[in-house]
N, C-alpha and C positions, 0 to 999 in steps of 0.2 A: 504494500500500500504506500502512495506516496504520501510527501508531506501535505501536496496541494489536496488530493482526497481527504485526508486526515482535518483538515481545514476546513473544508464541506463539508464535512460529515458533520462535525463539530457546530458549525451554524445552520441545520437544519433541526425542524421542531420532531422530527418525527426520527426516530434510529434504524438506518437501515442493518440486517444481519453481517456480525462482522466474519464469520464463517466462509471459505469459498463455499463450501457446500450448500449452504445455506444462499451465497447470493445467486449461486446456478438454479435453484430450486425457483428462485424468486425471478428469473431472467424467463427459466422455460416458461414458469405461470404466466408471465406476461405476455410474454409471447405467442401463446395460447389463447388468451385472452385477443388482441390485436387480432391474427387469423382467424376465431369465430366472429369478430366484428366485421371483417373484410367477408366472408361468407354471407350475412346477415347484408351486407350490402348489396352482395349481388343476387340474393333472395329477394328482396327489396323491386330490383331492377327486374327479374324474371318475371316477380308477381302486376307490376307492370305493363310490361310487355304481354301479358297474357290476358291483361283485361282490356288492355290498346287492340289486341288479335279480337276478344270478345267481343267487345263494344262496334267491331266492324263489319262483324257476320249478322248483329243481333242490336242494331240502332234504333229500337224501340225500346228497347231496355234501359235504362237507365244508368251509364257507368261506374257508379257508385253501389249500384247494388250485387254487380258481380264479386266484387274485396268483401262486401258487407256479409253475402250470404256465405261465402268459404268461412270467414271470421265467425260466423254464429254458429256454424259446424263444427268446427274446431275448438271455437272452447267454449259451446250448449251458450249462449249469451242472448240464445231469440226472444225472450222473456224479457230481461231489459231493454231489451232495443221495440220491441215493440212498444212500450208504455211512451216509446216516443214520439213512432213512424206507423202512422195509422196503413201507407202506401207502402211501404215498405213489407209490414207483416201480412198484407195480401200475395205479395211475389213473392214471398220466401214458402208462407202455404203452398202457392202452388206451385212452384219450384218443388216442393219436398214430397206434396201428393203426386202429382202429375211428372216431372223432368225425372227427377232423381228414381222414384217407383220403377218407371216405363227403361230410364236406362241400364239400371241394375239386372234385369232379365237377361 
């Protein structure tokens, strides 16, 4: 460690581990961290991209409701979003009776 680390370390609030092993430990973490972010960005951009595809097959639909209905599937949340979107919890019915029923055959 040099002196000038030793200096920084020294005027930070927080103490970083003075271990190597310990700051490998904390280097991979981050770095792991960083890499699911970068993933998550380009989840982001797919999902997207897929409702850009959507919304162009299917322009009567409203663009918003293709993110909205995956997102209520995925984590049951059609309960709350209904008490908000009277139009909304009509398309996702029939979206769930009618699209989802007939495609799963």
């Amino acid at each position: 460690m040099t002196t000038e680390t030793t200096e920084l370390e020294k005027s930070l609030d927080v103490q970083l581990p003075s271990s190597a092993v310990d700051r490998d430990k904390l280097d991979i973490g981050i770095k792991h961290i960083k890499d699911a972010l970068l993933r998550m960005d380009s989840e982001r951009d797919f999902i997207k991209q897929t409702v850009d595809g959507l919304h162009e097959q299917f322009p009567d639909i409203p663009k918003d409701f293709f993110k909205k209905t995956a997102t209520d599937l995925h984590k049951s949340a059609f309960g709350t979003r209904v008490a908000k979107e009277d139009s909304y919890r009509e398309f996702y019915q029939a979206f769930t009776t009618i699209v989802a029923k007939t495609a799963s055959k």
